[in-house]
C-alpha positions in Angstrom: 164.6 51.4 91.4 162.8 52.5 87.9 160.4 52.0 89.5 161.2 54.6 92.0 162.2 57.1 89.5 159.0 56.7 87.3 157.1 57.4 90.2 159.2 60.5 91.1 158.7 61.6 87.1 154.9 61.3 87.6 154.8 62.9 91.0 156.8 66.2 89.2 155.0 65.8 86.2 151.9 66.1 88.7 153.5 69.0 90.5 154.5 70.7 87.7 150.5 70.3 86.1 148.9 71.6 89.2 151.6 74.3 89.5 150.5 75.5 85.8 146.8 75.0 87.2 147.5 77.8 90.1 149.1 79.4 87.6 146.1 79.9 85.1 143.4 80.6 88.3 146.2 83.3 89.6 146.1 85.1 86.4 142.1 84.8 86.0 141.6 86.1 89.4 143.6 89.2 88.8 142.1 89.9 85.7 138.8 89.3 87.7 139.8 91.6 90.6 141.0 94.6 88.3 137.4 94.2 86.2 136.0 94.2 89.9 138.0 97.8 90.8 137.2 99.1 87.6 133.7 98.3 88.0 133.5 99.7 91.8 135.2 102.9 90.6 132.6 103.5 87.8 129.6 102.9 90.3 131.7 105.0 92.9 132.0 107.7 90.1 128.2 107.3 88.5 126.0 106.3 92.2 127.2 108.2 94.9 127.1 111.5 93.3 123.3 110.5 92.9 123.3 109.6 96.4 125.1 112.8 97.4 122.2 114.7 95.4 119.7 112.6 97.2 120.7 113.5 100.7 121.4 117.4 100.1 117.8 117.1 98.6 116.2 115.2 101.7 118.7 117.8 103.7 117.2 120.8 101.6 113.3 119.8 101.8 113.5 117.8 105.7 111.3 121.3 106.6 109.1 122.0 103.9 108.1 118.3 104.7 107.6 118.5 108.6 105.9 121.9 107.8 103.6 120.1 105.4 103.3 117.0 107.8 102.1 119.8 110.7 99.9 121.7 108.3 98.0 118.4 107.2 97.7 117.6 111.0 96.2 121.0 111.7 94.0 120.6 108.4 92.8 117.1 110.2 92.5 118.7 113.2 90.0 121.5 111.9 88.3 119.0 109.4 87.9 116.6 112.7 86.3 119.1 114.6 83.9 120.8 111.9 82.8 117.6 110.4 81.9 117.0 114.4 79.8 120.4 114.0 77.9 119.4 111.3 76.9 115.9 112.2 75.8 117.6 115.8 73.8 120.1 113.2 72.4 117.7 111.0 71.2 115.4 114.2 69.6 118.4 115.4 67.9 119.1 112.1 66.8 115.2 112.0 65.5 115.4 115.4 63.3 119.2 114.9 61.9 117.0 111.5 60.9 114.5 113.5 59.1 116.1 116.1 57.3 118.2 112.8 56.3 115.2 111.6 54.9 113.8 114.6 53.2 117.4 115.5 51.7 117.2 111.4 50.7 113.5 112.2 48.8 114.4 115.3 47.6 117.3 113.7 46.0 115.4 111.0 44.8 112.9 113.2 42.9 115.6 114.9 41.6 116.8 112.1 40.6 114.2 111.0 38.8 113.1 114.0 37.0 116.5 113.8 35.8 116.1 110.2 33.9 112.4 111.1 32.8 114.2 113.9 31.5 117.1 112.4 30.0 114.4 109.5 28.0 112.6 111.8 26.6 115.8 113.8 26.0 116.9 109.9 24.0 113.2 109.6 22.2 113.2 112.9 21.2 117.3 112.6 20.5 117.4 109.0 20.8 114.4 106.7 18.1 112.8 109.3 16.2 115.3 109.5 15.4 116.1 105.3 15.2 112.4 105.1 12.4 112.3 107.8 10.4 115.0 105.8 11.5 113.9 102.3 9.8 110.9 103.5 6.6 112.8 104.9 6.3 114.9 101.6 6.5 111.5 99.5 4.0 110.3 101.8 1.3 113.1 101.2 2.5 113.2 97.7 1.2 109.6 97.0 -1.8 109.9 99.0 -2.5 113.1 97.0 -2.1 111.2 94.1 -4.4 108.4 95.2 -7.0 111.0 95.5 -6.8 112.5 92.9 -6.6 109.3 91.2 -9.3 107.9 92.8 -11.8 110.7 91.4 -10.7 110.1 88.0 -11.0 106.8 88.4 -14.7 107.0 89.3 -15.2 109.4 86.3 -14.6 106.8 83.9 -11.0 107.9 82.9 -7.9 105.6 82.8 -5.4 105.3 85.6 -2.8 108.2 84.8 -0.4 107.5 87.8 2.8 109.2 87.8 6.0 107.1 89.1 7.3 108.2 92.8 10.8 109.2 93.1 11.9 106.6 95.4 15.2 107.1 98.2 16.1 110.4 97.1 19.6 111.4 98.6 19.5 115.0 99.6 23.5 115.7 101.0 
């Protein structure tokens, strides 16, 4: 039977420890829970005025933002269309250059086409033709000269013979 009644002594002792055990986590929690209300009354009493603010604000400017939202769809809108107009007016611009160039390029192909024209009828009706007599007049020239030449020769003088000019270019 003692040893009954030590075992009873250690099972109060036990119950007696654990009850102290409770004891001390019952006290901690409450001291826990009233730093826990205290702290949700000071972020009751600090945030939701803020939040309060914040909402009478978004309340206050709701309109001035949807009439800036519709205002910078209208702004689109217009920009959309005008920046439409000009590409269609610069497209037009780029397509009236282009047919100027092409007109210049044919132009200048034309002329010249003309000018190598007009240079050979220049060649065939008048380069030819002073060429032909620059040739004749050299031709009577030298045999001028030979005859000349000739006489002096058979008076006894020295040969005095002047040089030709040789492919003159008259243009």
């Amino acid at each position: 039977m003692e040893n009954l009644n030590i075992f009873i002594g250690l099972t109060a002792l036990a119950i007696l420890l654990q009850a102290g055990v409770l004891l001390a986590m019952y006290i901690t929690m409450r001291k826990s829970s009233a730093r826990m209300e205290a702290l949700a009354t000071e972020v009751k009493s600090k945030i939701l005025p803020t939040v309060d603010q914040a909402q009478q604000m978004l309340a206050e400017m709701r309109p001035k933002l949807e009439t800036l939202v519709d205002n910078l769809q209208d702004a689109t809108t217009v920009m959309r269309a005008q920046i439409h107009r000009v590409d269609a007016t610069v497209n037009d611009v780029v397509d009236r250059a282009r047919l100027q160039v092409i007109r210049a390029d044919e132009l200048l192909s034309r002329t010249m086409d003309r000018v190598e024209h007009t240079t050979e009828v220049v060649q065939k009706t008048v380069v030819s033709p002073v060429r032909q007599i620059s040739g004749l007049m050299q031709g009577i020239t030298v045999g001028l000269e030979f005859l000349f030449a000739g006489r002096r020769r058979n008076g006894g003088g020295r040969e005095d013979r002047r040089p030709v000019p040789q492919d003159e270019m008259f243009i």
